[in-house]
VODREN-826887 format. One record per residue (C-alpha): residue in three letters; z negated, x, y. Coordinates in nm, 4 decimals, decimal comma. Layout:
VODREN-826887
> resn_z_x_y
> ALA_Z_X_Y
...
//
This chain:
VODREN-826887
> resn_z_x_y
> UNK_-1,6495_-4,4368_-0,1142
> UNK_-1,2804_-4,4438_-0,1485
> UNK_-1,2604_-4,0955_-0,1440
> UNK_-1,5193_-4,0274_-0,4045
> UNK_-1,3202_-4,2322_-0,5940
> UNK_-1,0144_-4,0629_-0,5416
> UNK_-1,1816_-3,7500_-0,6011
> UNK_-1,3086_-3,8271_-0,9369
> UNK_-0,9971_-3,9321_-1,0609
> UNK_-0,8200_-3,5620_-0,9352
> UNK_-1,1752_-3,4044_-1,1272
> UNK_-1,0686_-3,6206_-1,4209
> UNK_-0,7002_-3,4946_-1,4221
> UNK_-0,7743_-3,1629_-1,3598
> UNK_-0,9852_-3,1711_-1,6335
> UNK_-0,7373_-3,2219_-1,8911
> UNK_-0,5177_-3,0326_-1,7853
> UNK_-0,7294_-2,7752_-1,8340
> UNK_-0,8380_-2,8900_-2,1894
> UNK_-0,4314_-2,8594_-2,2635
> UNK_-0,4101_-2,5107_-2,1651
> UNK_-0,4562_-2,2355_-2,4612
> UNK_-0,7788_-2,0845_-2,5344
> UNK_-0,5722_-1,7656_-2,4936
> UNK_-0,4835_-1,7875_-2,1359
> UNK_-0,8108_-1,7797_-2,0158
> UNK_-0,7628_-1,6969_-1,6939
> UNK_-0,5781_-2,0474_-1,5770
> UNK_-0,8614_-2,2344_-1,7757
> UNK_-1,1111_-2,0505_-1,5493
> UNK_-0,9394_-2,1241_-1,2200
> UNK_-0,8938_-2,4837_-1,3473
> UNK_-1,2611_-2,4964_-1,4489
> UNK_-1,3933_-2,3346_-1,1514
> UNK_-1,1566_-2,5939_-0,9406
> UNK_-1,3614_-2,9260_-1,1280
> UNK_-1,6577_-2,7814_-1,0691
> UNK_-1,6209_-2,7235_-0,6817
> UNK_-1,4579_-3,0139_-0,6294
> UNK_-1,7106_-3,2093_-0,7848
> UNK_-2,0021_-2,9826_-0,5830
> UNK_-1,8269_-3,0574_-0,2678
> UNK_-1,7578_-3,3833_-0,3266
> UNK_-2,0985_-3,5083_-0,5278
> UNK_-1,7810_-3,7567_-0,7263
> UNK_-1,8095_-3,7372_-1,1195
> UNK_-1,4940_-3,8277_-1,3232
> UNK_-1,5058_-4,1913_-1,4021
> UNK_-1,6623_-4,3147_-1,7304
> UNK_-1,5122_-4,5718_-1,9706
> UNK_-1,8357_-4,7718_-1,9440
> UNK_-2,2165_-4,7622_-1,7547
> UNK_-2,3472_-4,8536_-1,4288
> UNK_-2,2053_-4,8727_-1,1301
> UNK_-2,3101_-4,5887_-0,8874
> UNK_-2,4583_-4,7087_-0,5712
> UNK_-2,3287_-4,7466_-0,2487
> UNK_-2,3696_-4,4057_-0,0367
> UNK_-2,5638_-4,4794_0,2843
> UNK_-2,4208_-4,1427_0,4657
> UNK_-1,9773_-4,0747_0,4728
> UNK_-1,9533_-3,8326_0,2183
> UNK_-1,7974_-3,5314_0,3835
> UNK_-1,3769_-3,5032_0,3583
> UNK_-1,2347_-3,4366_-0,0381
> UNK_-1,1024_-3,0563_-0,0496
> UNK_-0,7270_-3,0589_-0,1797
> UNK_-0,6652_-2,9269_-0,5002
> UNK_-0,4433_-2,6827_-0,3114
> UNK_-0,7247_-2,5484_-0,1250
> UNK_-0,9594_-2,4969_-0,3972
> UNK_-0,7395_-2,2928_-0,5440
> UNK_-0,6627_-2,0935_-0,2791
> UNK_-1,0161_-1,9534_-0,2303
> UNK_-1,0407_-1,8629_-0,5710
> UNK_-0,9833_-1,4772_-0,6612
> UNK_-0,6077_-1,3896_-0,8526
> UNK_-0,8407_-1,2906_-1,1111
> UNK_-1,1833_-1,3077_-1,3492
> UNK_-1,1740_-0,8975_-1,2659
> UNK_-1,1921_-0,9750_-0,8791
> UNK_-1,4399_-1,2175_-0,8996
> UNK_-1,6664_-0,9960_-1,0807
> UNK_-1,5659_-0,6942_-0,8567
> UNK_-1,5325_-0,4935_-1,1680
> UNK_-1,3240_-0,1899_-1,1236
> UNK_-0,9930_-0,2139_-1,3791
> UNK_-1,0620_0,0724_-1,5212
> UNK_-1,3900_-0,0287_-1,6384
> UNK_-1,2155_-0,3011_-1,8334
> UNK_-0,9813_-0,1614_-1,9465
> UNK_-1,2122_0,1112_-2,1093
> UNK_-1,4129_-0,1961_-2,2087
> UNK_-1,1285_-0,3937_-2,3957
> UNK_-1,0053_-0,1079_-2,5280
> UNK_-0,6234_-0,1521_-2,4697
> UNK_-0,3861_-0,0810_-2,1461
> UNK_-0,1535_-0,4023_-2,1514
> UNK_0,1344_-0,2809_-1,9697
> UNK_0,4551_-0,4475_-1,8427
> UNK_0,7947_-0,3571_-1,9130
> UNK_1,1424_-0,4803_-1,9301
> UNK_1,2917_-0,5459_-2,2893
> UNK_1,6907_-0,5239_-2,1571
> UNK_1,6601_-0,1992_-1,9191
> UNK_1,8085_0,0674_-2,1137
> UNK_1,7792_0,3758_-2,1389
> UNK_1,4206_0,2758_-1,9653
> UNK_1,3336_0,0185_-2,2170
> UNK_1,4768_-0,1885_-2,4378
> UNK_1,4797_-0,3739_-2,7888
> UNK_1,5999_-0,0995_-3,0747
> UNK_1,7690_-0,2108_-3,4117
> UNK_1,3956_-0,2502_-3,5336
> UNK_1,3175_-0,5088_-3,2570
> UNK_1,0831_-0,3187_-3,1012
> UNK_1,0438_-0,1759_-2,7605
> UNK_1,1974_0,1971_-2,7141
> UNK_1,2664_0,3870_-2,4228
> UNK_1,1873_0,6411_-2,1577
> UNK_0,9013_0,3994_-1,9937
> UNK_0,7726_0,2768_-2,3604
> UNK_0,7141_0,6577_-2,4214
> UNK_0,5636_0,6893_-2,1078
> UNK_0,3266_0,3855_-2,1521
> UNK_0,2048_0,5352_-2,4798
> UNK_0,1074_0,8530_-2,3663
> UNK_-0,0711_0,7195_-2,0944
> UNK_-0,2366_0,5202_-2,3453
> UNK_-0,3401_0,7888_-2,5560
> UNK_-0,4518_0,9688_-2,2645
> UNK_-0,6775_0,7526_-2,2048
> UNK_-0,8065_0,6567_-2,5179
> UNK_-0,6851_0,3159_-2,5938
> UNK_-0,4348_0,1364_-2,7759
> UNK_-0,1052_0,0302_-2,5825
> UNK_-0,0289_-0,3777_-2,5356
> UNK_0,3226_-0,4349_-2,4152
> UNK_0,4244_-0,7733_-2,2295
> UNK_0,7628_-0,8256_-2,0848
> UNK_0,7364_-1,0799_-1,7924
> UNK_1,0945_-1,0984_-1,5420
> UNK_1,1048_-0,8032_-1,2991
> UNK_1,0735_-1,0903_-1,0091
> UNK_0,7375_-1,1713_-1,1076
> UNK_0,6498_-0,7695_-1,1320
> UNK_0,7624_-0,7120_-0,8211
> UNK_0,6223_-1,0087_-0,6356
> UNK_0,2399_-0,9319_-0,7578
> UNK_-0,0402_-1,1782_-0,8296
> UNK_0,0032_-1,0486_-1,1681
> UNK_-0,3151_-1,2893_-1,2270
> UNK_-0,4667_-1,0435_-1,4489
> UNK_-0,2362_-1,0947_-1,7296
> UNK_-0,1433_-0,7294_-1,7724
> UNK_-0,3115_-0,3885_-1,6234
> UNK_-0,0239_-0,2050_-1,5017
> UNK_0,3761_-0,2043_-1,4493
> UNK_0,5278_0,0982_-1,6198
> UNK_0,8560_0,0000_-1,5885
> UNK_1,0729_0,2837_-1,3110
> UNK_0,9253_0,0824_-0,9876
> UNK_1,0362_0,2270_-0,6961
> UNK_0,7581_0,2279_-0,4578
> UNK_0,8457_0,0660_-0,1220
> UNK_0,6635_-0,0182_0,2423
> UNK_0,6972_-0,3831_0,1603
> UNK_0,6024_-0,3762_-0,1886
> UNK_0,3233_-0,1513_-0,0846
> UNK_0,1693_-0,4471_0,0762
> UNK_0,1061_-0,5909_-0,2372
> UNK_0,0817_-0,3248_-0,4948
> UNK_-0,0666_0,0096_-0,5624
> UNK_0,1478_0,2845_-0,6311
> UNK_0,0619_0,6127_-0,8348
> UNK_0,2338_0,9832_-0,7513
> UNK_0,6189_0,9495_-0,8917
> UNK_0,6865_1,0225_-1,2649
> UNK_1,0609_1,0847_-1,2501
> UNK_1,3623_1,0221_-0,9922
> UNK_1,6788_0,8369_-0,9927
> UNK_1,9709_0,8113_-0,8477
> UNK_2,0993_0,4839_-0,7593
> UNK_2,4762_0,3921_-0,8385
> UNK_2,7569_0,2100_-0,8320
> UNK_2,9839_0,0969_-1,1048
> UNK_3,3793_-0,0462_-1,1329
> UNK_3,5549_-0,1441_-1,3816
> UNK_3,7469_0,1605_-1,5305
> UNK_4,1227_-0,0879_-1,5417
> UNK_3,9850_-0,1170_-1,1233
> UNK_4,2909_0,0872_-0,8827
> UNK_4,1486_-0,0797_-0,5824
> UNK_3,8050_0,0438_-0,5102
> UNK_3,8161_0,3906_-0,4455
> UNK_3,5675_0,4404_-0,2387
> UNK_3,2229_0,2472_-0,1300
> UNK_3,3838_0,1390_0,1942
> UNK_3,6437_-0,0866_-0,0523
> UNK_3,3318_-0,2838_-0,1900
> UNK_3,3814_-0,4709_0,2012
> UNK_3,4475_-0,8457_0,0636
> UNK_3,3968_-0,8019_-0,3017
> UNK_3,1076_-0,9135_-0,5418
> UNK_2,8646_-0,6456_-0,6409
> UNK_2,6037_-0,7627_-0,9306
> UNK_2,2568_-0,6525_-0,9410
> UNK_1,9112_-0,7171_-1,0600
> UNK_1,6884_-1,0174_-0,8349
> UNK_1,3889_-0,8633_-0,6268
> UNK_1,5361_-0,4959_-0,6827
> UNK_1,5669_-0,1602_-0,4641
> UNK_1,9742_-0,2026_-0,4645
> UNK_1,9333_-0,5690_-0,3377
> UNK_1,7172_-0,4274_-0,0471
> UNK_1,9732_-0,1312_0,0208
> UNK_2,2586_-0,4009_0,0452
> UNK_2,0824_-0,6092_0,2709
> UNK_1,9774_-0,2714_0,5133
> UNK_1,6155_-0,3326_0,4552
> UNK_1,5244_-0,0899_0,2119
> UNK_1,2408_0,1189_0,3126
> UNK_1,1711_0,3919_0,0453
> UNK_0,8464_0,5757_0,0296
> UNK_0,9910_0,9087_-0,0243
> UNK_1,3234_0,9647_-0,1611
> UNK_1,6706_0,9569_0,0053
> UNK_1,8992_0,7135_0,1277
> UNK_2,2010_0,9369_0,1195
> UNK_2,4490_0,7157_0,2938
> UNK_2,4390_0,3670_0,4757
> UNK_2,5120_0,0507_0,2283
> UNK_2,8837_-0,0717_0,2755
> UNK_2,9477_-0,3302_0,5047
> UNK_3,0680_-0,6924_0,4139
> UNK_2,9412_-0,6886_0,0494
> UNK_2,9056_-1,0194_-0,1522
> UNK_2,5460_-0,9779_-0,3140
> UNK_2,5666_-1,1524_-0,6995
> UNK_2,1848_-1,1784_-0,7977
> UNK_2,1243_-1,1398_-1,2078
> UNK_1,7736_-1,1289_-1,3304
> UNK_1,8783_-0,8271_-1,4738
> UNK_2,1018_-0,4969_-1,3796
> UNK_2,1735_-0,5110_-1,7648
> UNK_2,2875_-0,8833_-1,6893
> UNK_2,5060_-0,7620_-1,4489
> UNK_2,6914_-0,5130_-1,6443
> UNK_2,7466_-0,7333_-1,9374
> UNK_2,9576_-0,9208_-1,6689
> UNK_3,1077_-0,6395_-1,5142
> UNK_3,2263_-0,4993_-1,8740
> UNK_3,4032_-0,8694_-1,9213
> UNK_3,7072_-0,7409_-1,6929
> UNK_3,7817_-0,5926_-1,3611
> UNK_3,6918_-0,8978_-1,1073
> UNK_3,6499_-1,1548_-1,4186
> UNK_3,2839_-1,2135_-1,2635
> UNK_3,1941_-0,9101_-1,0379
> UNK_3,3776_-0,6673_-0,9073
> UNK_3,1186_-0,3671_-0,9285
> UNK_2,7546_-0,3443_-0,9562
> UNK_2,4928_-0,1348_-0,8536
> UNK_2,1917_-0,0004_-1,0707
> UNK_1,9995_0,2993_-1,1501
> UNK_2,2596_0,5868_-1,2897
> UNK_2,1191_0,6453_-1,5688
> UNK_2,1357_0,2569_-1,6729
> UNK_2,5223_0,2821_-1,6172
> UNK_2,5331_0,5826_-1,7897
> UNK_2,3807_0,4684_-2,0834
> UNK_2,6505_0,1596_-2,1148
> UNK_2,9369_0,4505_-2,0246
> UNK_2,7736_0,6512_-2,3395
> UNK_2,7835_0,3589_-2,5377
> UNK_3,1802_0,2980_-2,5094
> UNK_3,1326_0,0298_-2,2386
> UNK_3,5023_-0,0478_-2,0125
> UNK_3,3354_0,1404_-1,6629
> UNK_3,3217_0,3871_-1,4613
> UNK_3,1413_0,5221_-1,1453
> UNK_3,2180_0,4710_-0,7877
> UNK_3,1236_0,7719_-0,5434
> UNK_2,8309_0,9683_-0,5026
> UNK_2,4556_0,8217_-0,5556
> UNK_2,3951_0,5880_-0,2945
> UNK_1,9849_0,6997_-0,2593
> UNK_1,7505_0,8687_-0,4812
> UNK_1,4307_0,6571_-0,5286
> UNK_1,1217_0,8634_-0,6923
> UNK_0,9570_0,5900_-0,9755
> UNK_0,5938_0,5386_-0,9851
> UNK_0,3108_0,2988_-1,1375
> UNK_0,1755_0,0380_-1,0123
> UNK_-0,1284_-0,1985_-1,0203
> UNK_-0,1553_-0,5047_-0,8603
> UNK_-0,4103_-0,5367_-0,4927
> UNK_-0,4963_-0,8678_-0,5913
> UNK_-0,6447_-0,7378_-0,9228
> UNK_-0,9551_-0,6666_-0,7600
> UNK_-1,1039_-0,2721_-0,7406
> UNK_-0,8868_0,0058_-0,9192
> UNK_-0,9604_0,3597_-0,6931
> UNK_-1,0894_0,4611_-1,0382
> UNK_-0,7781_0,3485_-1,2502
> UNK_-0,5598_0,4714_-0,9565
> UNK_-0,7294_0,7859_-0,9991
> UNK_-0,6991_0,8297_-1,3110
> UNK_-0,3595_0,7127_-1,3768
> UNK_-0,2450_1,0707_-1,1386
> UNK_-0,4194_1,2882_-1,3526
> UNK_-0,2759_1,1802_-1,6752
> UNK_0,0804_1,2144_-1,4624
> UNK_-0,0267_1,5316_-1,3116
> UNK_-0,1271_1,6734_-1,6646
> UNK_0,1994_1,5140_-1,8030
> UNK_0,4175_1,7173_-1,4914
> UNK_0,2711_2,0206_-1,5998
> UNK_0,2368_2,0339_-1,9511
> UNK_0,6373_1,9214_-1,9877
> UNK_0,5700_1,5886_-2,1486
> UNK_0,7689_1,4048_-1,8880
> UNK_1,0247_1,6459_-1,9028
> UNK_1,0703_1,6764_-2,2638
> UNK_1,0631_1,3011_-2,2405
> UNK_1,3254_1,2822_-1,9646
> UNK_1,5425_1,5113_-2,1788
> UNK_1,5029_1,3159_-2,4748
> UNK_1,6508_0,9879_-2,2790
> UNK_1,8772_1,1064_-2,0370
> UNK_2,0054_1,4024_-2,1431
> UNK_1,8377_1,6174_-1,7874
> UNK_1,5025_1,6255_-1,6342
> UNK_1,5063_1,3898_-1,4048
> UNK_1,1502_1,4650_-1,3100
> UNK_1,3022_1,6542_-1,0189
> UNK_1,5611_1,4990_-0,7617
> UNK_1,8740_1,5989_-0,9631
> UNK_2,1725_1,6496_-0,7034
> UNK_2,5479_1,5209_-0,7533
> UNK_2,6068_1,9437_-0,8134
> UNK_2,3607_1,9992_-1,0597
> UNK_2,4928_1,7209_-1,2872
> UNK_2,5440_1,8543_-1,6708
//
């Protein structure tokens, strides 16, 4: 009897909370609903009532109160895996492609003078868009929570230079590669000490959280095509930012001031070097990473969306658009791996 109490009191908590969520984020009112109603299946408790009878006395135990924990956990990520709807289905049926991105990642994407999102990837999103048919919706969660999946249904797809790896590919979907990029590092251009990668030994390199340069750092990078050209320095001090754009904005306060170099994508560093920004590069590319989509496996079934998200590359390999598009950002199509040599 205890327990039914107990549990009716959790139903009744669990309840409101769910009443104080927005009628917009539907999906945690549905895993909240879904959670009451289970818990008050399994447990035959009803939340307790500011006045009536007494329920009787229970002549059997009733059987042990689920945690909230546990109800939770056997619920799908998703209303789309629950229904076992395929995401392309819904996304036909909504009529808009809500796609992730990064609003400080330039040249990739970023906030222009307008405030609104530019860049390589935004282009990108929008042609895959109108590929498809639909409008474009653009949400800009941290690259942690891209990375880390469980999107929870709260956008269809990342289009946002992911480099697919074997870990990540445990938990997303990746499509063929749009474009390729070299990865980099950057020093201060007052810095006389580094000269090489082998000088990093000791010193404080800033990079984006959860991000292909943080793997390569800490030797477990694992790309899924793509080249590590030569082994990450020993001895490095890895500075986490939940940005590389974060990370340069330090680096550009002095040499050593915060960190003494940082490691992105080249064309990120390139971009801040364009815009008059105190660095400079350090060596060669470390790796070249090929840059894909990707939808999240707890989403529920997307062969079809997979499917069709290759096509629309394929068609936009060979009918230039990525190229053009490439050229437009970065100055070089970068649709191809672009060795140190071939640099403009």
């Amino acid at each position: 009897m205890r327990r039914r109490v107990l549990a009716a009191w959790l139903i009744l908590v669990i309840a409101v909370v769910a009443c104080s969520v927005p009628n917009s984020d539907r999906a945690t009112k549905e895993v909240l609903e879904t959670a009451v109603a289970r818990l008050t299946e399994a447990t035959g408790a009803v939340p307790p009532a500011t006045e009536g009878p007494t329920a009787p006395a229970e002549t059997e135990p009733p059987p042990p109160t689920p945690t909230l924990a546990a109800l939770l956990a056997t619920e799908e990520p998703t209303r789309a895996a629950a229904s076992g709807r395929e995401l392309l289905e819904q996304v036909m049926a909504a009529g808009k492609l809500v796609v992730s991105t990064d609003p400080n990642y330039a040249p990739q994407s970023f906030l222009n003078s307008a405030g609104e999102l530019d860049g390589f990837d935004v282009d990108v999103a929008k042609q895959v868009a109108q590929r498809m048919g639909v409008q474009v919706e653009f949400v800009t969660p941290d690259w942690d929570l891209v990375a880390a999946a469980n999107w929870e249904g709260r956008w269809d797809v990342s289009i946002g230079s992911m480099t697919p790896t074997a870990e990540r590919a445990e938990i997303l979907w990746f499509t063929a590669p749009y474009y390729y990029t070299p990865a980099s590092f950057a020093v201060h251009k007052d810095n006389t000490t580094i000269q090489t990668v082998d000088d990093l030994a000791g010193k404080k390199v800033g990079l984006g959280m959860a991000t292909t340069y943080e793997a390569y750092l800490q030797g477990s990078l694992s790309l899924m095509g793509g080249e590590i050209v030569y082994p990450a320095p020993a001895g490095v001090k890895i500075w986490q930012y939940l940005t590389d754009a974060e990370a340069l904005d330090d680096l550009e306060l002095g040499d050593g001031v915060r960190v003494d170099a940082v490691m992105t994508s080249k064309t990120t560093i390139q971009a801040d070097i364009d815009e008059g920004q105190p660095i400079k590069y350090l060596g060669i590319p470390a790796f070249y990473e090929p840059l894909a989509f990707a939808l999240d496996k707890g989403r529920g079934p997307a062969d079809e969306m997979l499917n069709r998200l290759n096509e629309i590359i394929d068609d936009m390999h060979a009918d230039g658009t990525l190229s053009e598009l490439s050229i437009k950002w970065y100055g070089i199509d970068r649709t191809r791996v672009i060795r140190p040599e071939e640099q403009p």
